[in-house]
C-alpha positions in Angstrom: 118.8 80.4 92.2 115.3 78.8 92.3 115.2 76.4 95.0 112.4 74.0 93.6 111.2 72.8 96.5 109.7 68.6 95.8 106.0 69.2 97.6 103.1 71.5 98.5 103.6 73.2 102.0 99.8 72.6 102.6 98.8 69.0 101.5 102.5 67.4 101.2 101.5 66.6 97.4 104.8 65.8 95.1 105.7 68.8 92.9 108.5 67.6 91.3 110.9 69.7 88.7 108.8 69.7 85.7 105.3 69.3 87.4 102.6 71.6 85.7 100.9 71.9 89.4 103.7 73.6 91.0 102.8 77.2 91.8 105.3 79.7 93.9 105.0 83.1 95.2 107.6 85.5 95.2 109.2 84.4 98.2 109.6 81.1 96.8 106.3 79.7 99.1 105.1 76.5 96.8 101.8 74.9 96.5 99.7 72.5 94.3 97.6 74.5 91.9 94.7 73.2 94.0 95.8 74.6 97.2 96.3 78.1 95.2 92.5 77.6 93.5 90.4 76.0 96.0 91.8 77.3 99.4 94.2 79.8 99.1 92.1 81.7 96.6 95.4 83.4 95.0 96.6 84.5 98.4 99.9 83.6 99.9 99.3 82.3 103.8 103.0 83.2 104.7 103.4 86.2 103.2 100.4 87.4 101.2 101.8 87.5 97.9 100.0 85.8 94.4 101.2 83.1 92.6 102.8 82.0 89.2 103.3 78.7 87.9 106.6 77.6 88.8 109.5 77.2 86.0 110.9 73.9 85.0 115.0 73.7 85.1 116.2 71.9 82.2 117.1 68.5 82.5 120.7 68.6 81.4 121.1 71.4 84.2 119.9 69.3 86.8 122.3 67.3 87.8 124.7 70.8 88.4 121.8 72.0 89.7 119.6 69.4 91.5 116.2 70.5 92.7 115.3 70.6 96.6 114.8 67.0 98.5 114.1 69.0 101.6 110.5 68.8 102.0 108.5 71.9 103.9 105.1 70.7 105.1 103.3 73.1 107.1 99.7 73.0 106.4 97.7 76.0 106.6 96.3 77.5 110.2 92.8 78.2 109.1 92.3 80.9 111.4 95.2 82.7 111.0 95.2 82.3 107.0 91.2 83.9 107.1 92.3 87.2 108.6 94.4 87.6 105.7 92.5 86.5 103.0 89.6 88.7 103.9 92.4 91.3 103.7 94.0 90.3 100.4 91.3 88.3 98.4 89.9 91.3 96.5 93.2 93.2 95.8 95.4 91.9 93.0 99.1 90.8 94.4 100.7 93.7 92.7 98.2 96.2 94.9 98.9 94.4 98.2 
């Protein structure tokens, strides 16, 4: 099940369920949409993937099934994360 993690791993932003910013790769990895656009150029710094906008779980579900409250806040290691957009930039994620 989708874990819906509450913030962007980069900038700590609040993504709550429901927010139109949330973005998540395949491996579940979320980030603002701004992260995704203006840094991360579409590439994944954990695992290289794309992204998609995130689903919302329906309200009456939540409470069942209550989003993530455990926050993962690991901004990006900009020399790390440039080997591997120079790799991955130019290919689309379902080539990489």
């Amino acid at each position: 099940m989708l874990e819906i993690k509450p913030t962007c791993e980069n900038c700590n932003k609040l993504l709550p369920n429901g927010s139109p910013e949330a973005m998540l790769c395949s491996f579940e990895c979320t980030f603002c949409s701004n992260c995704v656009s203006e840094l991360l150029y579409n590439v994944c710094p954990n695992c290289g993937g794309g992204f998609e906008k995130r689903p919302t779980r329906p309200t009456a579900r939540l409470q069942k099934y209550p989003a993530s409250t455990k926050d993962i806040y690991k901004p990006i290691d900009n020399k790390k994360f440039k080997l591997l957009l120079e790799k991955y930039r130019n290919i689309s994620p379902a080539k990489r």
